[in-house]
C-alpha positions as CSV (number, residue, x, y, z in Angstrom):
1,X,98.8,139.4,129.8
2,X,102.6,139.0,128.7
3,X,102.5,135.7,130.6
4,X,99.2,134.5,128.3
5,X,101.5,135.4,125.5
6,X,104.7,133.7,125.8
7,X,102.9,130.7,127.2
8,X,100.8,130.6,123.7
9,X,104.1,131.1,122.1
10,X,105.7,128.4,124.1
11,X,102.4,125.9,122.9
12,X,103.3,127.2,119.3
13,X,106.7,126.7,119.1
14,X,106.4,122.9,120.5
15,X,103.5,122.1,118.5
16,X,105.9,123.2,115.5
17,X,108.4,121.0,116.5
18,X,106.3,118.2,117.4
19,X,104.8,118.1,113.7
20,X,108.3,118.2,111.9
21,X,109.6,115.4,114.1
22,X,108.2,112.1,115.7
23,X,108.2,111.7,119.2
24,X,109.5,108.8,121.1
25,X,105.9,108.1,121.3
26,X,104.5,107.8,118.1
27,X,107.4,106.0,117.0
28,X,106.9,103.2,119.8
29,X,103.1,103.1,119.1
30,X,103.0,103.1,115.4
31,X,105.6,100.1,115.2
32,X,103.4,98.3,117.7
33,X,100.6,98.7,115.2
34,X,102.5,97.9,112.2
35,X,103.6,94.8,113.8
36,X,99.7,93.9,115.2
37,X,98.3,95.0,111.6
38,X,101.0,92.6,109.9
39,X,100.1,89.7,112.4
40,X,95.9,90.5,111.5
41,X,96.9,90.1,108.0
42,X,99.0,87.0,107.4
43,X,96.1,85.4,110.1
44,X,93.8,86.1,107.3
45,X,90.8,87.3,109.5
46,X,89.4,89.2,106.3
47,X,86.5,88.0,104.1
48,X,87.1,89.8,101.3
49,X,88.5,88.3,98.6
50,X,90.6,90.7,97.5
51,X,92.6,90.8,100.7
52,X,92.3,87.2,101.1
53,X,94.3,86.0,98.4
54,X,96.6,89.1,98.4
55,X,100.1,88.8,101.0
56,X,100.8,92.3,102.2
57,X,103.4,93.8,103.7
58,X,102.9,96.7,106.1
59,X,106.2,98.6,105.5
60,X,105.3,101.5,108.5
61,X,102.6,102.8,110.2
62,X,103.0,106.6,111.0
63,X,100.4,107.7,113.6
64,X,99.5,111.7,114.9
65,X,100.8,113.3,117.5
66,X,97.8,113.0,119.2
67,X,97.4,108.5,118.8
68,X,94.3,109.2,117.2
69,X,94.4,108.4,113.6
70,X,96.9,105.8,111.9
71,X,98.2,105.7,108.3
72,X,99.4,102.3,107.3
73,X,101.5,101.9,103.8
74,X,101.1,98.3,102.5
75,X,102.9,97.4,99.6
76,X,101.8,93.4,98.5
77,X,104.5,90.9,97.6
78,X,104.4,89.6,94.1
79,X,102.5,92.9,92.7
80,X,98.9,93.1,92.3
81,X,96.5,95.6,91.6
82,X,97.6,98.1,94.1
83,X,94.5,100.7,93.9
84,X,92.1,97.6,94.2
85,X,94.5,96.3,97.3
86,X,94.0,99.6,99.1
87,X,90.4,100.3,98.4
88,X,89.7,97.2,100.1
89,X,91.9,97.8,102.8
90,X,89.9,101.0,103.1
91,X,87.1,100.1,103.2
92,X,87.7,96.9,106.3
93,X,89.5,99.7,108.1
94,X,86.7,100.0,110.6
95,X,86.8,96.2,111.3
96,X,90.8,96.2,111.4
97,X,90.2,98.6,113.9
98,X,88.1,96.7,116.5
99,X,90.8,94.0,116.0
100,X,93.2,96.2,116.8
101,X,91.8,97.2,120.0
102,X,92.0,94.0,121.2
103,X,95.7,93.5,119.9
104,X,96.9,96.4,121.2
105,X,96.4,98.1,124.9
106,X,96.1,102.1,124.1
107,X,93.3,104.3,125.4
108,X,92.2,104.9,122.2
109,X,92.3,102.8,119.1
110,X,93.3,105.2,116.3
111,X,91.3,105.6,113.3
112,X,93.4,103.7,110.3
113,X,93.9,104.5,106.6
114,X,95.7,102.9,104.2
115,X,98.4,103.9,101.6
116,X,100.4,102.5,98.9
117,X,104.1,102.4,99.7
118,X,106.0,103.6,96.6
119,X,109.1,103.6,98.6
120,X,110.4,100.5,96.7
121,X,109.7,101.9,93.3
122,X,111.7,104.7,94.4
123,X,114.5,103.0,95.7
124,X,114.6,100.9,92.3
125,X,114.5,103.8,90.0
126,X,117.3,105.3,91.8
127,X,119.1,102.5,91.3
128,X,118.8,101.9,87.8
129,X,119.9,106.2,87.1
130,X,122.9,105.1,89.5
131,X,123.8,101.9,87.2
132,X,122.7,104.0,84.0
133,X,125.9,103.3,81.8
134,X,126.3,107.5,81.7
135,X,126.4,107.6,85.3
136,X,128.6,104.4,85.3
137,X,130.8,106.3,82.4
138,X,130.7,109.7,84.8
139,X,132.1,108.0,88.1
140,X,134.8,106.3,86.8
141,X,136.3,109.6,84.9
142,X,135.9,111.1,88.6
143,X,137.8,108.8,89.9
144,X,140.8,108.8,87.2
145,X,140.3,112.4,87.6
146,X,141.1,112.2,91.5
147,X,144.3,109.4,91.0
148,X,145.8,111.5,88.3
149,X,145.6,114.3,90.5
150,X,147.3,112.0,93.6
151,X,151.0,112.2,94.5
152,X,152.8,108.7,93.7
153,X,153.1,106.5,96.6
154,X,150.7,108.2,98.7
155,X,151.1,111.0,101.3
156,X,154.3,109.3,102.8
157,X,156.7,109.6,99.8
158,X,158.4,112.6,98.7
């Protein structure tokens, strides 16, 4: 019985880690998808018109532990209507799918979903509060702050 135990606490412990990082694995597979899904795309395989006239970008593709199921973030060049972008992609996931399983040699195909990647509005925003002239105004008294507080001539002179 104590060895049912630490063997379930063993399974617990790894299943813990497993979710908080990627493995080697999932990292290998979902790029291979990313890559196949991004091909798919600029081939323009899809009816709908939506898609069709729409250039995406599939930034990553983050996949479960077990290969199974597949979220792809898209984020389309020269804006769009996002939401529209998505449901569509959504909705021709099943099709992407069976494409996939022909692009890609894995036991199973995973079962895809699509997400907006706000990842570049973030990275903007942060760098607008980082050029914000208050910011701007704040760094450059840190930095008189740390000369003034500097021997002359460095560490050498004395």
């Amino acid at each position: 019985m104590a060895h049912s135990r630490s063997a379930k606490g063993r399974a617990k412990a790894s299943s813990q880690g497993s979710s908080q990082s990627k493995s080697q694995r999932q990292l290998r597979v979902g790029e291979e998808l990313r890559h196949a899904l991004a091909r798919m795309l600029t081939r323009g395989d899809l009816r709908d018109p939506q898609l069709a006239a729409t250039n995406l970008t599939v930034t990553e593709v983050r996949i479960s532990p077990d290969l199974k199921s597949a979220t792809a973030f898209v984020v389309p060049l020269g804006g769009g209507d996002l939401a529209t972008v998505i449901e569509a992609l959504n909705h021709a996931a099943g099709f992407l799918r069976s494409q996939l399983s022909q692009e890609v040699q894995l036991r199973y195909t995973p079962r895809l979903s699509f997400q907006a990647d706000h990842s570049f509005d973030e990275a903007a925003r942060i760098n607008a509060l980082l050029h914000h002239p208050r910011v701007v105004q704040d760094v450059e008294a840190e930095a008189d702050d740390a000369d003034d507080g500097a021997p002359e001539g460095g560490p050498d002179a004395q």
